[in-house]
C-alpha beads as a LAMMPS data file, in Angstrom:
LAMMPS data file: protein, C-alpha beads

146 atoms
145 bonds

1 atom types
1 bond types

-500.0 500.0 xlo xhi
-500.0 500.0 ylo yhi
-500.0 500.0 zlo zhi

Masses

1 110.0

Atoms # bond

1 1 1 274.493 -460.829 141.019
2 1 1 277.741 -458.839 141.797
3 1 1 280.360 -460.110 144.182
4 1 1 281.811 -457.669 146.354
5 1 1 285.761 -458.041 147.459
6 1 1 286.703 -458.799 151.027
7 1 1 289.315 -457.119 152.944
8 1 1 291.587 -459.807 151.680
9 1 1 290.783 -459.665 148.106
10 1 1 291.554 -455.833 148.689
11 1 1 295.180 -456.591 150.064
12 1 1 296.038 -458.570 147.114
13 1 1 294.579 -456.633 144.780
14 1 1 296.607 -453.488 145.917
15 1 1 299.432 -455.455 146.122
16 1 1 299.225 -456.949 142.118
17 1 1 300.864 -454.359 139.203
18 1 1 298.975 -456.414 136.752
19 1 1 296.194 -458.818 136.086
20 1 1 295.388 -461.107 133.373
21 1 1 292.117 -460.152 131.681
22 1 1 291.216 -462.725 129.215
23 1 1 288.114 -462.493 127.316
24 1 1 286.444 -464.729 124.250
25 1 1 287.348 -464.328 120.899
26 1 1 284.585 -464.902 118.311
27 1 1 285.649 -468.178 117.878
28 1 1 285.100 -469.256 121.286
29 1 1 289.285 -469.023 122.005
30 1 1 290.329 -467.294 125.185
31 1 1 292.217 -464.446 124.920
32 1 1 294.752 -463.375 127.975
33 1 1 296.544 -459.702 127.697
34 1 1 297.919 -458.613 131.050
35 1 1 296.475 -454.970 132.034
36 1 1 297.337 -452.405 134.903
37 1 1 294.249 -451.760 136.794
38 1 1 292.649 -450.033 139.572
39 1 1 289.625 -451.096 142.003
40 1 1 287.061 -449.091 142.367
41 1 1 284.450 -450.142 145.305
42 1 1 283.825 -453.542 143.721
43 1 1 284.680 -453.326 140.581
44 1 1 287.717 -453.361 138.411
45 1 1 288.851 -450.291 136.030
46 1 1 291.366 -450.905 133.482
47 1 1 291.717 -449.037 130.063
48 1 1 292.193 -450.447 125.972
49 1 1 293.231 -448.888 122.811
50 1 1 290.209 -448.962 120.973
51 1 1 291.332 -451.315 118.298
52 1 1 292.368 -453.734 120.521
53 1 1 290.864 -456.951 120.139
54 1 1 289.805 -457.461 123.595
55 1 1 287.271 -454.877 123.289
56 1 1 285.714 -456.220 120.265
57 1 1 285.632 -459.673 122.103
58 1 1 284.259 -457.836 125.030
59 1 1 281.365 -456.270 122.641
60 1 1 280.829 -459.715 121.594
61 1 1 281.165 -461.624 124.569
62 1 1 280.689 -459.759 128.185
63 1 1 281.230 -462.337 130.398
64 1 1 285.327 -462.097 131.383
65 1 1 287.705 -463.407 133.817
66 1 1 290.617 -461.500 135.599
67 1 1 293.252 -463.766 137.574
68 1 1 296.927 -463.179 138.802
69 1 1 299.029 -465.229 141.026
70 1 1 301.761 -464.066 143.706
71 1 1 303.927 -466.872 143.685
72 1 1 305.717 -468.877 141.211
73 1 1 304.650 -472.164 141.904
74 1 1 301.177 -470.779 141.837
75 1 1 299.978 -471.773 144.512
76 1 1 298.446 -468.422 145.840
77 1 1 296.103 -466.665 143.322
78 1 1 293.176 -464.621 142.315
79 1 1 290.583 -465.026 139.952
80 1 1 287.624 -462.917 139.336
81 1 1 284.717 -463.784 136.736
82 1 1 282.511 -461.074 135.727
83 1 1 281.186 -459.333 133.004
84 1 1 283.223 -456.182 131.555
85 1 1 281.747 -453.337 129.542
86 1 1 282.786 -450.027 127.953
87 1 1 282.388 -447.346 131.011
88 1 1 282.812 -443.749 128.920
89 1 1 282.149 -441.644 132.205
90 1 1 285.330 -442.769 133.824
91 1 1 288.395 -440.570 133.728
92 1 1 291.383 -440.977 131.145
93 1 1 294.086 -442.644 132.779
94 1 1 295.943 -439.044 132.815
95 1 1 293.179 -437.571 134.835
96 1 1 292.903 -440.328 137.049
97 1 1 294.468 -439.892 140.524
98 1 1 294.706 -443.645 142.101
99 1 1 295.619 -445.115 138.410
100 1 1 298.623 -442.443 137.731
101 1 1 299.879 -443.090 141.205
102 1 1 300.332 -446.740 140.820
103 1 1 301.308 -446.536 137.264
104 1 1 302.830 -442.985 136.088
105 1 1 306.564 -444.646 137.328
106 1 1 305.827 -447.326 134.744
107 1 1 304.369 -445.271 131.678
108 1 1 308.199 -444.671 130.631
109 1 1 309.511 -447.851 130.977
110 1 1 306.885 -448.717 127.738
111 1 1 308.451 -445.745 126.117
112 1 1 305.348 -443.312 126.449
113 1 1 304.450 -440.141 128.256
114 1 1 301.236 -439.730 129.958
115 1 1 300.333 -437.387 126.827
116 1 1 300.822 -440.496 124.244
117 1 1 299.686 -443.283 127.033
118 1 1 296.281 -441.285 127.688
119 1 1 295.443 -440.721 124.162
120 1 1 296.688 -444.834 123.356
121 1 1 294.859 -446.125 125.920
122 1 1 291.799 -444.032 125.875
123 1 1 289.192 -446.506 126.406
124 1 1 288.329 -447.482 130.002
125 1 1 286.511 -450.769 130.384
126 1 1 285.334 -451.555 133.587
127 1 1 284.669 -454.942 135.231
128 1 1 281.908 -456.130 137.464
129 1 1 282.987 -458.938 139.445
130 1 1 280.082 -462.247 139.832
131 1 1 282.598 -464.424 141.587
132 1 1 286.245 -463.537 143.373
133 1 1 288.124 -466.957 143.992
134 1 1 291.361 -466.390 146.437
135 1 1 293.801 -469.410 147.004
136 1 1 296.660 -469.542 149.065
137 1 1 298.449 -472.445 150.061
138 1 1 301.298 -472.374 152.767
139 1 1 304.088 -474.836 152.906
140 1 1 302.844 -476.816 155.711
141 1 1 300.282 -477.957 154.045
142 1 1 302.667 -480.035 151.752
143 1 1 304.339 -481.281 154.772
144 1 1 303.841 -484.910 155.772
145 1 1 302.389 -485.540 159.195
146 1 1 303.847 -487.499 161.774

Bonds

1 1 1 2
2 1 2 3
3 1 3 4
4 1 4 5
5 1 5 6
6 1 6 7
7 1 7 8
8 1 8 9
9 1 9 10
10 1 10 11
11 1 11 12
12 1 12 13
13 1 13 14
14 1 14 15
15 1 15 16
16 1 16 17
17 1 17 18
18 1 18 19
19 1 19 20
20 1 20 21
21 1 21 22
22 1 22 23
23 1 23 24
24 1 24 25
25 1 25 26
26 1 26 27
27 1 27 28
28 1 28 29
29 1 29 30
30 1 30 31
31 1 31 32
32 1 32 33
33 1 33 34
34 1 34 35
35 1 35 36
36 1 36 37
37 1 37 38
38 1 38 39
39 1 39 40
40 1 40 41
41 1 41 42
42 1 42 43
43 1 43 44
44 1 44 45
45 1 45 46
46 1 46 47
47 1 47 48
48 1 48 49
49 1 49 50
50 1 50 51
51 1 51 52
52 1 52 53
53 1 53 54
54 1 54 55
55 1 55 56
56 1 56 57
57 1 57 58
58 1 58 59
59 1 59 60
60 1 60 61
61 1 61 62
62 1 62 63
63 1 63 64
64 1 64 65
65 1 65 66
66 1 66 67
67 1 67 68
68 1 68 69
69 1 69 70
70 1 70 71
71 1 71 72
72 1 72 73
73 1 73 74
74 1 74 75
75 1 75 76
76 1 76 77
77 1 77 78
78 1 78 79
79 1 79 80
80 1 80 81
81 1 81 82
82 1 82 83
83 1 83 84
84 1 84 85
85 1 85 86
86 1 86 87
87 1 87 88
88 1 88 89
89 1 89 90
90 1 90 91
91 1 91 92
92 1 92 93
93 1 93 94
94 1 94 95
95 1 95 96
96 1 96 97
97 1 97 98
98 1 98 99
99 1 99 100
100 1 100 101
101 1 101 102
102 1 102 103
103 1 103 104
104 1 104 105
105 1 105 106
106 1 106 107
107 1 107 108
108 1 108 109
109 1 109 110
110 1 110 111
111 1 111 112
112 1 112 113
113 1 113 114
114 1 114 115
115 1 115 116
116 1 116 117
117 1 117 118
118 1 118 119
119 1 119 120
120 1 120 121
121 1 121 122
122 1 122 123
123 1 123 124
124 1 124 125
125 1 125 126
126 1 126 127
127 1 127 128
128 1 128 129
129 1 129 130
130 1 130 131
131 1 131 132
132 1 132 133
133 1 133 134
134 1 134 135
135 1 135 136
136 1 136 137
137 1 137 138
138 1 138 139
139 1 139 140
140 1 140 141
141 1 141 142
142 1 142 143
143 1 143 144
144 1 144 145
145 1 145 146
């Protein structure tokens, strides 16, 4: 059954650049590539090259997990489980509004345009969340009580 996201999980999902999508390779070994990624109601959107191994794993093996964590102690993080597929009705990433807005700043730093990035990453995979797990720990909670 799909999980929805809470205003919460929305906060720190607009607030993360990346996540870690890790899927299963055929030999049962997870696989962790960090993507850029939009939400979409309650589900995920991120995009592949088409040879990239995470989509054959995903082919292979549906069931995926997404996490990211805000501090460095890591103490405060995200993880979604849910099962990804290929969705070939969603936009390129050139064509999509809310993904080039959070991302067309960052397409140069990786040495692309938005020509070569759309036609690289031209495979948008999109993620349907079963479970959202947020933690966040605050520093009184380590503190001894008196």
């Amino acid at each position: 059954m799909p999980a929805s996201f809470t205003p919460q999980h929305l906060v720190y999902l607009a607030e993360a650049y990346y996540l870690f999508f890790t899927t299963l390779r055929g030999d049962q070994m997870p696989l962790p590539t960090p993507v850029w990624f939009v939400v979409e109601g309650d589900t995920i959107l991120t995009y592949s090259n088409p040879q990239a191994l995470k989509v054959k794993n995903i082919q292979q093996h549906p069931l995926v997990a997404l996490s990211h964590n805000r501090d460095v102690e890591g103490e405060k993080y995200l993880i979604i489980t849910g099962e990804a597929h290929i969705d070939r009705a969603a936009p390129t990433p050139a064509h999509h509004a809310a993904y080039l807005k959070k991302y067309e700043a960052g397409i140069p730093r990786i040495d692309m345009t938005i020509e070569s990035y759309d036609a690289y990453f031209s495979l948008p995979i999109r993620i349907t969340p079963h479970r959202v797990r947020m933690y966040e720990i605050s520093p009184e909670e380590f503190m001894p009580k008196e």
